[in-house]
C-alpha angles and dihedrals in degrees: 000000000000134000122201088210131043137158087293095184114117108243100248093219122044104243121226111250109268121201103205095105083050087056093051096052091042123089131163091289107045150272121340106222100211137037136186105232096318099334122098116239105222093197098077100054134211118311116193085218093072092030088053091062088045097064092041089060094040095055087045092076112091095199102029119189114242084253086060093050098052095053091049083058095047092044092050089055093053093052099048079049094060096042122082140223083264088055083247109130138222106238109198131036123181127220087263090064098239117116125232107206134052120244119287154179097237137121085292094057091053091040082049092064093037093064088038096053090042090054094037090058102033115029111119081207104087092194090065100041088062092048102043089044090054088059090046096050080054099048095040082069085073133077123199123215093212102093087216091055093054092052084057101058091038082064089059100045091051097055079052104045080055093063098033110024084185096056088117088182090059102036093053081050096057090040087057095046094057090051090050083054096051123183145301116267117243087255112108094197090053103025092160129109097237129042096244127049101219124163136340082006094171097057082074094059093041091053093051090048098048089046087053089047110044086029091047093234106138091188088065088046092038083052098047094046094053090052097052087048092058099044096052084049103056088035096064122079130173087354099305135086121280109189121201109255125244083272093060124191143301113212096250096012135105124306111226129186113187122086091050106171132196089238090081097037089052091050090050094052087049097053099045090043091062085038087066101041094055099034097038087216119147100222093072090058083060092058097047088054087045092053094053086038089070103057078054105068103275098116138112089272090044088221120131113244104226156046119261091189099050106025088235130137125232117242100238149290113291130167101264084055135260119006102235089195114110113204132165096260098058081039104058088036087067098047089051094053103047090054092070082056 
């Protein structure tokens, strides 16, 4: 559902991430994917890719209220239900319980250890750090032959390797994922390792700069630094942030800018977050507050892109206007944004 004409007033204070549209879409099985406006649509079932970021942005929080906790449990069960005795995972369950697909090595595989590294190394619960790294260790067997699912699981075992240098599962996965990622072409005005720009595009660059970093190999953090560079550069227009759209971009081909979705927004904050924190470079920090400007209001639609009363995110930028629909996915995108506040 979309709206030509929202509250279009940046909101003057970044807000603190606030869970309550999380617990609406959560039940005792897990997390709903869609929603109409704010409501979840049960039809559509539970995906691990979605609960997987919701465990990544639960076990962010340092000093989680007993309601976040509860949904990171929840959110790990879900997931060691998904995974099988091979470290491979179900991807989509439907409200019967009953999954529809057959376990994989796809995106959901690589998000899947994300969440679980991220909980294994920062829970504040010890009871779901051993568990969650248990089904990492499991999953970290496994190599996917999908480059962004690798990204995704290099995420995980990073957030792991801060916490246990010595984690050798972890840190090969992160090397091979490197590898997967490959490097930037000569070429300034193309420096990416693939000729189209498609979809989470600055989880490429943070993994690269958190393997140079945590592998000591400065030409994988000199790499990643210069892509993110480049994507924060060709992302910005007239001061704010300008996300690729869902179609994303062939090398020579045309520029769009409808169909924007948090999910970039969300990837960018991430990376440059982790920039800043291993280069101690201000910039990065810039890109992080133009990141969560966006969700307030400073975008090429100048319409903020969520929902104060709610806590929902709105599903994207189209060209009838804002998406009013409040899914997982925007929701989690602008938790994990305003975390980096």
């Amino acid at each position: 559902m979309t709206a030509a004409a929202v509250v279009s007033s940046p909101t003057p204070t970044v807000p603190a991430p606030t869970f309550a549209h999380l617990v609406r879409l959560t039940d005792d099985t897990g997390l709903f994917e869609h929603a109409r406006h704010a409501i979840p649509r049960r039809e559509h079932g539970y995906c691990t890719d979605d609960v997987a970021r919701g465990l990544v942005v639960t076990s962010r929080e340092s000093d989680p209220s007993r309601q976040v906790l509860r949904l990171a449990e929840r959110y790990l069960a879900f997931l060691t239900h998904a995974q099988d005795a091979q470290g491979a995972f179900h991807n989509r369950l439907g409200f019967n319980r009953t999954w529809t697909d057959q376990p994989s090595l796809g995106d959901w595989w690589g998000r899947a250890l994300w969440g679980l590294g991220t909980a294994a190394a920062r829970s504040p619960a010890s009871w779901i750090r051993e568990e969650a790294l248990l089904a990492f260790t499991r999953g970290a067997t496994c190599r996917s032959p999908a480059p962004r699912a690798m990204v995704f699981a290099a995420l995980g075992a990073a957030e792991l390797l801060r916490v246990d240098p010595d984690h050798e599962p972890a840190a090969d996965l992160l090397a091979d994922a490197a590898t997967a990622i490959g490097r930037p072409g000569l070429d300034p005005r193309w420096p990416w390792p693939d000729e189209r720009l498609t979809y989470a595009n600055a989880a490429l660059a943070e993994a690269l700069i958190a393997a140079g970093d945590l592998l000591a190999d400065p030409a994988a953090l000199a790499a990643g630094l210069r892509m993110l560079t480049w994507l924060l550069e060709i992302q910005t227009s007239d001061d704010h942030l300008s996300v690729l759209p869902a179609a994303g971009w062939q090398r020579g081909g045309p520029r769009l800018r409808h169909d924007q979705q948090p999910i970039e927004v969300a990837a960018l904050a991430d990376a440059c977050a982790t920039a800043a924190s291993i280069t101690g470079d201000h910039e990065w920090r810039d890109g992080v507050s133009r990141c969560i400007a966006w969700f307030l209001g400073d975008n090429d639609a100048d319409h903020v892109m969520w929902d104060q009363e709610t806590g929902g995110g709105y599903d994207g930028l189209t060209l009838q206007g804002v998406n009013l629909n409040q899914g997982a996915e925007s929701t989690l995108a602008l938790i994990a944004t305003l975390q980096h506040r």
